[in-house]
N, C-alpha and C positions, 0 to 999 in steps of 0.2 A: 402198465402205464402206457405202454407203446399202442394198445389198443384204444387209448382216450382218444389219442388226437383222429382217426379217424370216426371216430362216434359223435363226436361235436359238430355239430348243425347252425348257421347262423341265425341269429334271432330273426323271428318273420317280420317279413317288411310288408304295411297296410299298401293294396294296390290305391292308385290315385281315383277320383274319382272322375266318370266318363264326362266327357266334355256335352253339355247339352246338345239333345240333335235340334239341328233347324225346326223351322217351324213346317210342319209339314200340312198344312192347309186342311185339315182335320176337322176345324168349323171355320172357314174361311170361308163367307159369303157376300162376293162381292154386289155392290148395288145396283139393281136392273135384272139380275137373274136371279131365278130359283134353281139353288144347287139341288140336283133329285137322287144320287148314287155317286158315292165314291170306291173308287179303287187303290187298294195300295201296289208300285209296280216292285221289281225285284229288290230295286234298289231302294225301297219305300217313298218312293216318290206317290204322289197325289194324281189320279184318271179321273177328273171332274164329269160327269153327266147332269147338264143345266140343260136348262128353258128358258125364252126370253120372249119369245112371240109365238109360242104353240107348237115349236118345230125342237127337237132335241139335238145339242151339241155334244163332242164328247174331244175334252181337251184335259192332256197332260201335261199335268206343271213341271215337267221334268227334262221332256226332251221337246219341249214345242208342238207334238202331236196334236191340229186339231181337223174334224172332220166334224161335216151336217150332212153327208150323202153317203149312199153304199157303194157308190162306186164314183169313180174320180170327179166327173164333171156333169154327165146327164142322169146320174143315178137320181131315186126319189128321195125326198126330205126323211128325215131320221124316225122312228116312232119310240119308244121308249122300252121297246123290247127288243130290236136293232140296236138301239144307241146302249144297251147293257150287253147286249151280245160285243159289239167291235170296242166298249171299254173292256169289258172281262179279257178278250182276247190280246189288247193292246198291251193290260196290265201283265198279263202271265210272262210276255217276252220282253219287256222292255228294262233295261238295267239303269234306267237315269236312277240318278239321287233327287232332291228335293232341294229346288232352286227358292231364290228370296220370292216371296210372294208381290205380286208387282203394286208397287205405290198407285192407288187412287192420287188423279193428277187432277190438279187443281180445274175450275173452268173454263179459263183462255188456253191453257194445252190441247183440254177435252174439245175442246172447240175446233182449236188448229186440227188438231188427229181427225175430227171427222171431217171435216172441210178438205182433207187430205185425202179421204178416204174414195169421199163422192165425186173428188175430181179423177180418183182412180178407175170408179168406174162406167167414167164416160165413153164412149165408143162411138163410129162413126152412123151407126142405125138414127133414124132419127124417132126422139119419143121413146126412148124406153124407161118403161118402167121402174121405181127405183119404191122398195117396199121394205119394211122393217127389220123383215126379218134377212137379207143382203146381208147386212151390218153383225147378225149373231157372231159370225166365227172373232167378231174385234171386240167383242160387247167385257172379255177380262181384263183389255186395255182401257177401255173407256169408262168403265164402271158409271155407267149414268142408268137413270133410268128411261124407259119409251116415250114418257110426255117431255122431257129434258132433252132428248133427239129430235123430237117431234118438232119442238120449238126451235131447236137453232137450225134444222131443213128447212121453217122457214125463213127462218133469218138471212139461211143462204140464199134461196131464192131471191129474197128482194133484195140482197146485196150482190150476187152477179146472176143475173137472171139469164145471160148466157149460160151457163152452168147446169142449172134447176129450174124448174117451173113448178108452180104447187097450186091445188086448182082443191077448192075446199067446197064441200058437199054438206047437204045435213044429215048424214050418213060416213063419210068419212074424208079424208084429207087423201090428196093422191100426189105425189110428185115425180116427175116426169125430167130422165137426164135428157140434158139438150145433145145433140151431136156434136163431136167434135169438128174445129174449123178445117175447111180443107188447107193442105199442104201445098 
């Protein structure tokens, strides 16, 4: 009898069931790019490789990570076997988790953010160039697409033409940051 009570086993208890994981951007394709390669990182987080004007981005939804160059400032534009080389490698070390995939913002936001954007990158050179692809590394905040940008650069233009200039071709649109005022 003294040998029951240690043989008695409690009845099994059903584990609970796993809390859904986020959404981990799996088919997340936001408007204005073409997603071309994803990565999953340690932490399952999402290494996006898109397109938006010909040049390849590679940005992770997890820690902020985004690059278009192979090296910090003067490197060359990405090619798409580069932009899989430095996602593959980004993905291998990186431990984010999988953040909320960011809200498509309405288009007075979208509007403000780029207007914010091209006032950033005004500089004191005069006439520099301001061309579409600038804008890739913001293109998962803004989720527009290139005729939708296209339109509200010139919008800006003719609403502070100190700012922009935009000088329309039958070949293409060119828009031109103005200098900043001197100090």
């Amino acid at each position: 009898m003294a040998l029951t009570w240690f043989t008695r086993r409690p009845e099994p208890v059903e584990a609970p069931a796993p809390e859904p994981w986020p959404e981990t951007a799996e088919t997340w394709t936001p408007e204005g790019v073409t997603v071309v390669e994803r990565y999953l990182t340690l932490g399952y987080a999402v290494v996006l490789v898109y397109r938006c004007t010909g040049f390849h981005v590679v940005a992770c939804l997890g820690c902020h990570h985004q690059t278009t160059r192979l090296t910090s400032k003067y490197g060359t534009l990405l090619s798409l076997e580069q932009a899989a080389e430095l996602a593959n490698t980004h993905a291998a070390g990186c431990r984010a988790v999988p953040r909320a995939i960011p809200a498509r913002p309405d288009d007075a936001a979208a509007r403000e953010q780029l207007r914010t954007l091209v006032r950033g990158l005004r500089a004191r050179d005069e006439n520099v160039s301001l061309c579409l692809f600038h804008l890739d590394l913001h293109r998962l905040s803004l989720q527009r697409t290139n005729g939708w940008i296209t339109v509200e650069l010139e919008r800006l233009a003719d609403d502070e033409p100190e700012v922009l200039k935009v000088s329309v071709t039958a070949w293409s649109t060119d828009f031109r940051l103005q200098a900043l005022p001197e100090s």
